[in-house]
VEXDREN-2710 file (C-alpha; in Angstrom, 1 decimal):
% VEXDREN-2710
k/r/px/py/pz
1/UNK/136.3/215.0/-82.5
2/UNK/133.3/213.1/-83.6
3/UNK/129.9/214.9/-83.9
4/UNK/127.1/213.3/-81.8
5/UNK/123.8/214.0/-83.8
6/UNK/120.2/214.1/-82.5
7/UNK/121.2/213.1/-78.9
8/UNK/118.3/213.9/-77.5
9/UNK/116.5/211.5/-79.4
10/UNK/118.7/208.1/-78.8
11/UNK/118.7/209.1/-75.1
12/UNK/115.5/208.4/-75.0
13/UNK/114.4/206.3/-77.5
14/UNK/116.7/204.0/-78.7
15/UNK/119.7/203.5/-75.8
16/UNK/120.5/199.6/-76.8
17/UNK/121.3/201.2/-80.7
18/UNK/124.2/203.5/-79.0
19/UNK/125.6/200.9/-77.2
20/UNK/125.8/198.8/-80.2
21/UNK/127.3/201.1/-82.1
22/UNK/129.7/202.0/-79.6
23/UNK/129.4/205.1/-78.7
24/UNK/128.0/204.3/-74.7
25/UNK/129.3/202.2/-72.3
26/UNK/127.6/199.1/-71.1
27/UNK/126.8/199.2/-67.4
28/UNK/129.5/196.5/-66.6
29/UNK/131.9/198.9/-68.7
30/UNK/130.7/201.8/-66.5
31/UNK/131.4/200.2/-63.8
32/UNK/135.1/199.2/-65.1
33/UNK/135.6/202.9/-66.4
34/UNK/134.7/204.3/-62.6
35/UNK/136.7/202.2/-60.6
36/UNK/139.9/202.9/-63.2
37/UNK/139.5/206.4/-62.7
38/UNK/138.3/207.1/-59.6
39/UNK/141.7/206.6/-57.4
40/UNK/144.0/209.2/-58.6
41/UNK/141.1/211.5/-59.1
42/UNK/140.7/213.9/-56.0
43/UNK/136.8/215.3/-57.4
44/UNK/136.1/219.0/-57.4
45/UNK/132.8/219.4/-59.0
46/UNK/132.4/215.9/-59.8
47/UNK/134.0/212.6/-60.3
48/UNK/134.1/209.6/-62.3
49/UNK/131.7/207.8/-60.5
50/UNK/129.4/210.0/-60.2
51/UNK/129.7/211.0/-64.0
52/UNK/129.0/207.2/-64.9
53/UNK/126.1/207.6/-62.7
54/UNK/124.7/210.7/-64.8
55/UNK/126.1/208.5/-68.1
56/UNK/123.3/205.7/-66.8
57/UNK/120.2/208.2/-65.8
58/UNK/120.1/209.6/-69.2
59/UNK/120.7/206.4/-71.0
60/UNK/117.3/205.9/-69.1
61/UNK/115.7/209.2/-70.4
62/UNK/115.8/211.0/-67.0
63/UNK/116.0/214.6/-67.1
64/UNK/117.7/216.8/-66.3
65/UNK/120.5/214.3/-67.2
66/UNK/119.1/213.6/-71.3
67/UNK/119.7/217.5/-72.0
68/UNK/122.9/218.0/-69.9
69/UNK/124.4/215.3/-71.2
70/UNK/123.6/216.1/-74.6
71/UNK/124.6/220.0/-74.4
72/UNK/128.4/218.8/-72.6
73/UNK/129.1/216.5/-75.8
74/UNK/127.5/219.3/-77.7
75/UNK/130.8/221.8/-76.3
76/UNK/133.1/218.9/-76.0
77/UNK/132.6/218.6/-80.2
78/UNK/133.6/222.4/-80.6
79/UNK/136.8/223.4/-82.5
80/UNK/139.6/224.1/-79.5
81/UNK/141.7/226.6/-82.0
82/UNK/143.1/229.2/-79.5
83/UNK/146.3/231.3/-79.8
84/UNK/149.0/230.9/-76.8
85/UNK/150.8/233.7/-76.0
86/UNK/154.9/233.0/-73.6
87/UNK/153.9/236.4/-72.1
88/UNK/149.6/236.7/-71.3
89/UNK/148.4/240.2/-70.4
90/UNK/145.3/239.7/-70.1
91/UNK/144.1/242.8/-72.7
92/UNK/140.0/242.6/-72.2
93/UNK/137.6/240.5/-70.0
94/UNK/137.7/237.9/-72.7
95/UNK/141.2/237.6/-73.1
96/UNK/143.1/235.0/-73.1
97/UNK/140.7/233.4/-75.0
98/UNK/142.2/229.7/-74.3
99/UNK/141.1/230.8/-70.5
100/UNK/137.6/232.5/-71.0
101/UNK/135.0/230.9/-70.1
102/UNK/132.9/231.6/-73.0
103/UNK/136.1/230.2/-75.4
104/UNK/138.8/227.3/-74.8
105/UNK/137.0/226.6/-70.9
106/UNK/133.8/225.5/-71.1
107/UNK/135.7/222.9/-74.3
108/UNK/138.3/221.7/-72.5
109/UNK/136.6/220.9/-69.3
110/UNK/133.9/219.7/-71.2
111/UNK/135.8/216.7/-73.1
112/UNK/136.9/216.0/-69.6
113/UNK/133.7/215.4/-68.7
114/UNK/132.6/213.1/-72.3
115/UNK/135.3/211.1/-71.5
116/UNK/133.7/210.1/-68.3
117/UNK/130.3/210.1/-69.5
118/UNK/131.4/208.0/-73.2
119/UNK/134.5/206.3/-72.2
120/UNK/136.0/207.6/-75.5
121/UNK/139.8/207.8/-75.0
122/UNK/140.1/210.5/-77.3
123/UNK/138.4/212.8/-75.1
124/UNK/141.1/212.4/-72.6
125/UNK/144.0/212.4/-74.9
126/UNK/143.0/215.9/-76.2
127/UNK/142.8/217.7/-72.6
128/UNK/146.6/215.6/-72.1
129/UNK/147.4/217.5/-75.1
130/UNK/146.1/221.2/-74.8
131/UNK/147.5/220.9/-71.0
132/UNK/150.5/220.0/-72.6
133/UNK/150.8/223.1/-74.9
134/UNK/149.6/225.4/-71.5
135/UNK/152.9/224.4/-69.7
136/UNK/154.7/224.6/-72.6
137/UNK/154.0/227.7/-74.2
138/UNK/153.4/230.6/-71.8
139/UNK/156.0/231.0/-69.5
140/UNK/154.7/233.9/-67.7
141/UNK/151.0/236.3/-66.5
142/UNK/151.3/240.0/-66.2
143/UNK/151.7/241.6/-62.7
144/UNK/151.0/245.0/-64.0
145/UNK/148.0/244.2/-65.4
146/UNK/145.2/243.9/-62.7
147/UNK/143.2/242.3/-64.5
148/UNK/145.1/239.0/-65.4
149/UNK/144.5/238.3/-61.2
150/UNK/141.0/238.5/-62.0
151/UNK/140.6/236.5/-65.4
152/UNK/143.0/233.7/-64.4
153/UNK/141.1/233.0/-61.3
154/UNK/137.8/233.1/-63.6
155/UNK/139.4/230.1/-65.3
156/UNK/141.8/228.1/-63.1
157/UNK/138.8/226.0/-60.9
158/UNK/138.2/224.7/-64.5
159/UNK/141.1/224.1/-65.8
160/UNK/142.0/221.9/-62.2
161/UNK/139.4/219.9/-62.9
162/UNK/139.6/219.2/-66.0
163/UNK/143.0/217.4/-65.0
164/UNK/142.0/216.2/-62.1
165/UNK/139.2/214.1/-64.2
166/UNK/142.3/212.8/-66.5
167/UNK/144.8/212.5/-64.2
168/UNK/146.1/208.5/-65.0
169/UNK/146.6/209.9/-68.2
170/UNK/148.4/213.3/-67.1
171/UNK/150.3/210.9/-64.9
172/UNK/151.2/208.4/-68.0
173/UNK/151.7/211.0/-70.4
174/UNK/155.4/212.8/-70.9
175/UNK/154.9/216.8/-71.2
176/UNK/157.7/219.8/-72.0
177/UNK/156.9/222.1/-68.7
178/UNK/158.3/224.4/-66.1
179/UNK/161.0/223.0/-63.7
180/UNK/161.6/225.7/-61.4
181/UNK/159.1/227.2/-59.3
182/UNK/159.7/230.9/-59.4
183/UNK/158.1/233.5/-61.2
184/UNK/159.6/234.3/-63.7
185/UNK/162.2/231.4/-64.4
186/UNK/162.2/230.0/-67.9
187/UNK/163.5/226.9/-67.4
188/UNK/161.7/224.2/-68.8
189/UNK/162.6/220.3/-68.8
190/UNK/160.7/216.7/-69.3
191/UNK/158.2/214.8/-67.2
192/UNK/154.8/213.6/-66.1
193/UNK/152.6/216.0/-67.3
194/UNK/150.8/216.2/-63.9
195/UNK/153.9/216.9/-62.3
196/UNK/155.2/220.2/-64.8
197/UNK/151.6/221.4/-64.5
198/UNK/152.0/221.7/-60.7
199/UNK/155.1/223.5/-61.0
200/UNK/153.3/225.8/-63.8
201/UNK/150.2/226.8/-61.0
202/UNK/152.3/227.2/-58.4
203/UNK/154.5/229.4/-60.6
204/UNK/152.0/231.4/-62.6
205/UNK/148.7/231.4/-61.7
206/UNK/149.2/231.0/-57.7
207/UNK/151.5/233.9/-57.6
208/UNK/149.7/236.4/-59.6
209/UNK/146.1/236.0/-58.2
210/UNK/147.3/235.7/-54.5
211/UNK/147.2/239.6/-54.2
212/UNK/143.5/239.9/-55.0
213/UNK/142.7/236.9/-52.7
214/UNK/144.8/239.4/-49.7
215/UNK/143.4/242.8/-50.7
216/UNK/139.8/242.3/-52.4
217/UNK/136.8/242.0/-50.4
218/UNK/134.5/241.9/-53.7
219/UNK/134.0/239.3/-56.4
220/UNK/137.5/239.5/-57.2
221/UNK/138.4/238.4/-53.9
222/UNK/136.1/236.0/-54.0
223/UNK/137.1/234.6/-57.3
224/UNK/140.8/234.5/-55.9
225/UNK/140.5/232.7/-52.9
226/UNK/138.3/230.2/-54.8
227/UNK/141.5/230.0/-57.6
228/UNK/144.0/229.5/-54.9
229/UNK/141.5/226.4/-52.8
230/UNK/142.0/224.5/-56.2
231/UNK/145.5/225.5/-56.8
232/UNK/146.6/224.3/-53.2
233/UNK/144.4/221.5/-52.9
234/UNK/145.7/220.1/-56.2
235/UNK/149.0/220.3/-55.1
236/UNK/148.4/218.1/-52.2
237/UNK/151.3/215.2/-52.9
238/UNK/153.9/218.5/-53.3
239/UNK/154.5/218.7/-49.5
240/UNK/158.3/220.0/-50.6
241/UNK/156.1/222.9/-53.1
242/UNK/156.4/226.3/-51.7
243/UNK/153.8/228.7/-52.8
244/UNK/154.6/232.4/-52.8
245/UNK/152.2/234.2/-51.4
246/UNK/151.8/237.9/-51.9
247/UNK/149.9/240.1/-49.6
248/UNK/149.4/244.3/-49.6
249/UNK/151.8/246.9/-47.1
250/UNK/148.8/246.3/-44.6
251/UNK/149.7/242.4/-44.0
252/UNK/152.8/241.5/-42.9
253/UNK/154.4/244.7/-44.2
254/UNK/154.0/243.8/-47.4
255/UNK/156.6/240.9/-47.4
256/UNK/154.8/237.8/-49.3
257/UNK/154.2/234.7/-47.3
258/UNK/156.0/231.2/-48.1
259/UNK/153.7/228.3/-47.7
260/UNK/153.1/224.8/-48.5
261/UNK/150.5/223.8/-50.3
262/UNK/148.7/222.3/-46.7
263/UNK/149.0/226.0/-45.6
264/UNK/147.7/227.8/-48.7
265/UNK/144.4/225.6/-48.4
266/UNK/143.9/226.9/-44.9
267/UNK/144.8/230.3/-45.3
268/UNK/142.0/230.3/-48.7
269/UNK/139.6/228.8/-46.7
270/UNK/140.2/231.1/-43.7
271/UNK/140.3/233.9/-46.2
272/UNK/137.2/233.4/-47.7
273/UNK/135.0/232.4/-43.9
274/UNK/136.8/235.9/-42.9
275/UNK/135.7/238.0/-45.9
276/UNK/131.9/236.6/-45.8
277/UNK/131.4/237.6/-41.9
278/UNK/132.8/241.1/-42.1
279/UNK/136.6/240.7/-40.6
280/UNK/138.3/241.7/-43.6
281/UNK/139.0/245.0/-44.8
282/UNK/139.3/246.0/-49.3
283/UNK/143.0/246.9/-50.0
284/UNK/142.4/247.2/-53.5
285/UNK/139.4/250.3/-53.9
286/UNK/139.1/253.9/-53.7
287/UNK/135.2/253.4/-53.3
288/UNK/135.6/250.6/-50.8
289/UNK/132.6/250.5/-48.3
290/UNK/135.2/250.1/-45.7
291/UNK/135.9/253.5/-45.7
292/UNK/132.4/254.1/-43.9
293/UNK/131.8/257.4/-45.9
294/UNK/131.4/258.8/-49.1
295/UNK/128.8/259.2/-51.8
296/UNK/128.9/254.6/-51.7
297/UNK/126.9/255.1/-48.5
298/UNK/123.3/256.2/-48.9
299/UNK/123.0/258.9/-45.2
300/UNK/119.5/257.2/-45.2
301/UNK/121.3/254.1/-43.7
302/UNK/123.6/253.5/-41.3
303/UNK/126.9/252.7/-43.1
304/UNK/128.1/249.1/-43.5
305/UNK/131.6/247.7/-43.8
306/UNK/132.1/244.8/-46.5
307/UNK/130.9/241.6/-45.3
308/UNK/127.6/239.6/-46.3
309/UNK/125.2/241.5/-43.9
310/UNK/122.0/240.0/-41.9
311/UNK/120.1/241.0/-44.6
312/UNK/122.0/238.8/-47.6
313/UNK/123.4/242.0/-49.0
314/UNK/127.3/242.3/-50.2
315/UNK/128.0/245.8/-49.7
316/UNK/131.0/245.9/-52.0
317/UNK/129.0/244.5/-55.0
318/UNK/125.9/246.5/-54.0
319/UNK/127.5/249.9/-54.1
320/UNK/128.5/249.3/-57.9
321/UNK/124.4/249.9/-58.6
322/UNK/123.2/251.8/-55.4
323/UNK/125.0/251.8/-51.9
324/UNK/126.7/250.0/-49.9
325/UNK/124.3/250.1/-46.7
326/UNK/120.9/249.3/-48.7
327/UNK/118.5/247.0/-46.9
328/UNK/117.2/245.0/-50.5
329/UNK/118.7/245.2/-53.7
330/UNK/116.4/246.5/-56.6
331/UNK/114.3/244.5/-58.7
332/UNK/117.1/244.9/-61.4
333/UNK/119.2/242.0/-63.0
334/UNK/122.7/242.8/-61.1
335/UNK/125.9/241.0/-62.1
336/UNK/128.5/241.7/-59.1
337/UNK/126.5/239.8/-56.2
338/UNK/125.4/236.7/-58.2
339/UNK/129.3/236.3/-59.6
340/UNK/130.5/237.0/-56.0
341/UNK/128.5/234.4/-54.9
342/UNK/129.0/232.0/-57.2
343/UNK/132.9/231.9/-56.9
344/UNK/132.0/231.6/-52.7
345/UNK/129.8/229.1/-53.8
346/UNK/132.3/227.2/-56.0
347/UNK/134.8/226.9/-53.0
348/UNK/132.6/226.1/-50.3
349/UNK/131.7/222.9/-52.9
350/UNK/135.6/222.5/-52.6
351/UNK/135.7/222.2/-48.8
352/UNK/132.3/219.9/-48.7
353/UNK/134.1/218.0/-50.7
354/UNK/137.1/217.9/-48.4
355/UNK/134.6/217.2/-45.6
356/UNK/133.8/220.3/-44.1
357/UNK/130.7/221.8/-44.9
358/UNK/131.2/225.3/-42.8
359/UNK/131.6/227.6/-45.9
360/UNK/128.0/226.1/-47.0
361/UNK/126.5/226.5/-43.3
362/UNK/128.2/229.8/-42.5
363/UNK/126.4/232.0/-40.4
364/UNK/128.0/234.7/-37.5
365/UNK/125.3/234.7/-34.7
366/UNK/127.6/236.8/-32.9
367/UNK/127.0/240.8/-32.6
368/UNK/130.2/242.6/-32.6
369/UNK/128.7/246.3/-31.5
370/UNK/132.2/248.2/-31.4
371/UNK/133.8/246.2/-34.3
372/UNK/137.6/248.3/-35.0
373/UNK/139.4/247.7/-38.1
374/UNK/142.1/250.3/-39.9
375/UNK/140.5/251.3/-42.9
376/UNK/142.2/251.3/-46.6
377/UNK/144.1/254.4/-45.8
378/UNK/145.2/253.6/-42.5
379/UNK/143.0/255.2/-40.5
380/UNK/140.9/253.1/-37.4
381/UNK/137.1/252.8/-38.2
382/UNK/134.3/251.1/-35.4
383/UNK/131.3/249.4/-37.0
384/UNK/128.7/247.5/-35.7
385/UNK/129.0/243.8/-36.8
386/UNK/125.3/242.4/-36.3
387/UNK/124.4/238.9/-35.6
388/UNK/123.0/236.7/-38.7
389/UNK/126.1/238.2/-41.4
390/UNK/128.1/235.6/-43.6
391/UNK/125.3/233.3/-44.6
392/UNK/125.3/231.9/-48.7
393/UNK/122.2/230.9/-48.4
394/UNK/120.6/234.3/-47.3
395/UNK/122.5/236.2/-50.2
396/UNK/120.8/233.9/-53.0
397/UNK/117.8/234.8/-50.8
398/UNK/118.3/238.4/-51.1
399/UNK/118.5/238.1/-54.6
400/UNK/115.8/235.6/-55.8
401/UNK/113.2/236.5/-52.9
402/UNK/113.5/239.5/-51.4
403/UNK/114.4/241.7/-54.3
404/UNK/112.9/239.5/-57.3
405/UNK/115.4/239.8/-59.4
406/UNK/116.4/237.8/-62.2
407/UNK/119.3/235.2/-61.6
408/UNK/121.6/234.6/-64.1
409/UNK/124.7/232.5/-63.0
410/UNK/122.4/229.0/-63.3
411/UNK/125.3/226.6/-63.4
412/UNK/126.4/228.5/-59.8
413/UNK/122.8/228.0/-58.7
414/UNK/122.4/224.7/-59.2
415/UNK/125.2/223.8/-57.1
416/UNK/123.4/225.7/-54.4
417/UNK/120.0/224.4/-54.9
418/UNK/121.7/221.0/-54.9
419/UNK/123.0/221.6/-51.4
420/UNK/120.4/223.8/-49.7
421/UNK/117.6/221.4/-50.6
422/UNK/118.4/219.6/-48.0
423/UNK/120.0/221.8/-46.0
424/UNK/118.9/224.8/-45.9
425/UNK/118.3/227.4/-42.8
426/UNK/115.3/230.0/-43.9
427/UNK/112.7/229.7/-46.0
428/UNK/112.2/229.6/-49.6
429/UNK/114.7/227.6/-51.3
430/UNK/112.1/225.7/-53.4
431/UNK/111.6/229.4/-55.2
432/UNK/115.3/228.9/-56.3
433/UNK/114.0/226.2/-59.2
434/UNK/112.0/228.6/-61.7
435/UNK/115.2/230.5/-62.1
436/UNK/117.5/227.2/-63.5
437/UNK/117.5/227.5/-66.9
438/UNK/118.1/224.3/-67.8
439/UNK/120.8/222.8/-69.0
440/UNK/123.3/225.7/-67.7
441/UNK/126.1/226.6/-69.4
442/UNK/129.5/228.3/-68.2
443/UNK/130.1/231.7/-66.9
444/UNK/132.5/233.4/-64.7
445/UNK/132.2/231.2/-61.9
446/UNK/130.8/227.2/-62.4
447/UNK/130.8/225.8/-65.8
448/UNK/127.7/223.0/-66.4
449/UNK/126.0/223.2/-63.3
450/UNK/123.3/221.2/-64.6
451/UNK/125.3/218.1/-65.4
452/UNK/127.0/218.1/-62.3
453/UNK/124.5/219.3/-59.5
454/UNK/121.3/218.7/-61.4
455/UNK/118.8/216.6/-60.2
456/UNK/115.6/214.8/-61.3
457/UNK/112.1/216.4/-59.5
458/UNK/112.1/213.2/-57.7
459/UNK/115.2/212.6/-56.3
460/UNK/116.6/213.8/-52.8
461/UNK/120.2/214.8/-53.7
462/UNK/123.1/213.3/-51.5
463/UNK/126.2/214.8/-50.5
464/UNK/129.1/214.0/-52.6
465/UNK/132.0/211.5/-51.9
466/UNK/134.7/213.2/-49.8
467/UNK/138.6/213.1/-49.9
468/UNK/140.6/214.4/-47.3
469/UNK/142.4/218.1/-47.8
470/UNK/146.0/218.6/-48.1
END
């Protein structure tokens, strides 16, 4: 790929130069490039349009556009050199690097993105390419290894999108991929590559990270049911698709669920709503605060069930530092809560777009004093649910405000800030902006924030463009 040198410079300086030699689109091109692309593409973080609109604001030298377009080409110039493995077992955090979001991510969405925000084709064919040699190479994801639910669902939001913002060319383009459904089958054929990619999320990915969606009530589950929106919503022309769903002995005695991809967006929705306003019980922890004992709750504090309480705290990441009952966090950096929120975040963007802002605006007014649930080893518990649990916007507020902490996860808090500046419900969202660190890169959760949620000091953000669910 072609280096782009001193970007910063030409942004601002000399636009007219770049579009002689080529290397931006004139505005009647823009406009051309958006309206080619913007059909088959369905927009999770962002679209083509709005990408050519970010393209033409730092052609003009706005920031925060100039830098975050300039750090995207930046990654979209980097080497993508990662091994592919038939079998992946997921053997450290970082691992597979093709997936992490520190290695083959944050590059492949990234060209994605340049392709929208240059026009150059290249871009484009190159995530064709390494989607190509996805489906073609590894068949199968461990279920053994626990960890592969959690580091596949790290990934998979960005590796939808990425298609998703080249799909006339995944559509065009011929690929080697899965043909049958199962996991586990080996069977591979020829056809659109958009197509053998379906069949390789609905197969691999879909299957293995369902689980932790089911049993986790902490970032993992939050993670998974974020993995599973994008699976299921990107599979929404597979009507015939069944996704295999599996759930712990507590659900449905253990038997996994069959469901069509209209089905799986609900139940991740529902999943997630459910998990941020207490209903849900952790399947997958021996510390779980669900157990309403043990050394997690502090006897200081009445003892809290996972949930996001009145207070903005997430018990189940809380009581990794301190316990899950605490009324404020310490002043510490903590990693659990901001990546739980973040992945939450990332899917409620996902049903915004899809029209339905309730993840965003989530908030349980209603007490539920004698709240019964069986716990994780099958005994019946009674908690008090109290009113003012489930809301985003109070968890960031827990963080940032009340405990005056340091936030990390920028590219996550952007697309907050970019919501909740105009509609937010409490106070204090303005004291979100000293914590961007601008332009953000990729974590866990939301890879380059900043280019896609970012917004100049005088602007008033709008909602995005919606397209209808599955």
């Amino acid at each position: 790929m072609r280096k782009h040198r001193f970007r910063h410079l030409l942004f601002i300086i000399v636009p007219l130069i770049m579009l002689l030699m080529g290397s931006l689109q004139s505005p009647a091109n823009y406009e051309v490039h958006a309206q080619q692309n913007a059909v088959q593409s369905r927009g999770y973080l962002t679209t083509p349009a709005e990408l050519v609109d970010i393209a033409q604001k730092a052609e003009r030298g706005i920031e925060p556009y100039v830098s975050a377009v300039e750090h995207v080409l930046d990654w979209a110039d980097e080497d993508w050199d990662f091994r592919l493995h038939s079998f992946e077992e997921c053997e450290d955090a970082d691992s597979p690097e093709w997936l992490d979001n520190r290695g083959g991510i944050p590059i492949l969405y990234a060209r994605a993105l340049a392709y929208h925000l240059t026009g150059d084709e290249s871009y484009a064919e190159s995530v064709v390419e390494i989607i190509g040699d996805i489906i073609s190479s590894v068949d199968a994801i461990s279920l053994s290894e626990q960890r592969c639910r959690l580091i596949f669902a790290w990934g998979i939001p960005e590796l939808i999108a990425a298609a998703d913002l080249v799909a006339p060319q995944l559509d065009e383009h011929e690929c080697v991929g899965p043909v049958e459904l199962a996991y586990g089958t080996t069977d591979m054929g020829s056809g659109s590559c958009r197509t053998l990619f379906q069949n390789w999320l609905a197969k691999n990915p879909y299957y293995v990270i369902s689980l932790a969606a089911e049993q986790s009530q902490s970032n993992w589950g939050a993670a998974a049911t974020n993995a599973l929106a994008y699976i299921a919503d990107y599979l929404w022309d597979r009507e015939e698709v069944v996704l295999i769903h599996r759930v712990p002995a507590f659900i449905n005695e253990g038997v996994p669920l069959a469901l069509t991809p209209a089905q799986a967006y609900i139940r991740a929705n529902t999943l997630a709503l459910a998990r941020m306003n207490g209903y849900r019980v952790e399947y997958g922890s021996q510390d779980s605060c669900d157990f309403l004992s043990g050394s997690q709750q502090h006897d200081d504090w009445e003892p809290v069930k996972s949930q996001i309480t009145e207070l903005g705290i997430i018990p189940e990441e809380a009581r990794r530092d301190q316990y899950c009952n605490i009324p404020v966090y310490n002043d510490r950096y903590q990693n659990y809560p901001q990546i739980h929120i973040g992945h939450n975040l990332q899917q409620c963007e996902l049903m915004l777009r899809r029209g339905d802002p309730s993840c965003y605006d989530n908030i349980t007014m209603t007490a539920h004093r004698d709240f019964t649930f069986i716990d994780p080893n099958g005994q019946t518990q009674t908690t008090h649910l109290k009113p003012g649990r489930g809301s985003l916007e109070r968890a960031i507020n827990a963080v940032i405000i009340d405990a005056g902490a340091e936030w990390r996860h920028d590219s996550a808090l952007e697309v907050a800030y970019r919501y909740y500046f105009t509609h937010h419900r409490f106070e204090g969202v303005r004291r979100w902006y000293p914590e961007l660190d601008r332009p953000s890169d990729c974590d866990q959760d939301v890879c380059f924030g900043t280019l896609t949620h970012g917004f100049a000091t005088d602007e008033t953000p709008s909602l995005p463009p919606v397209t209808s669910p599955p």
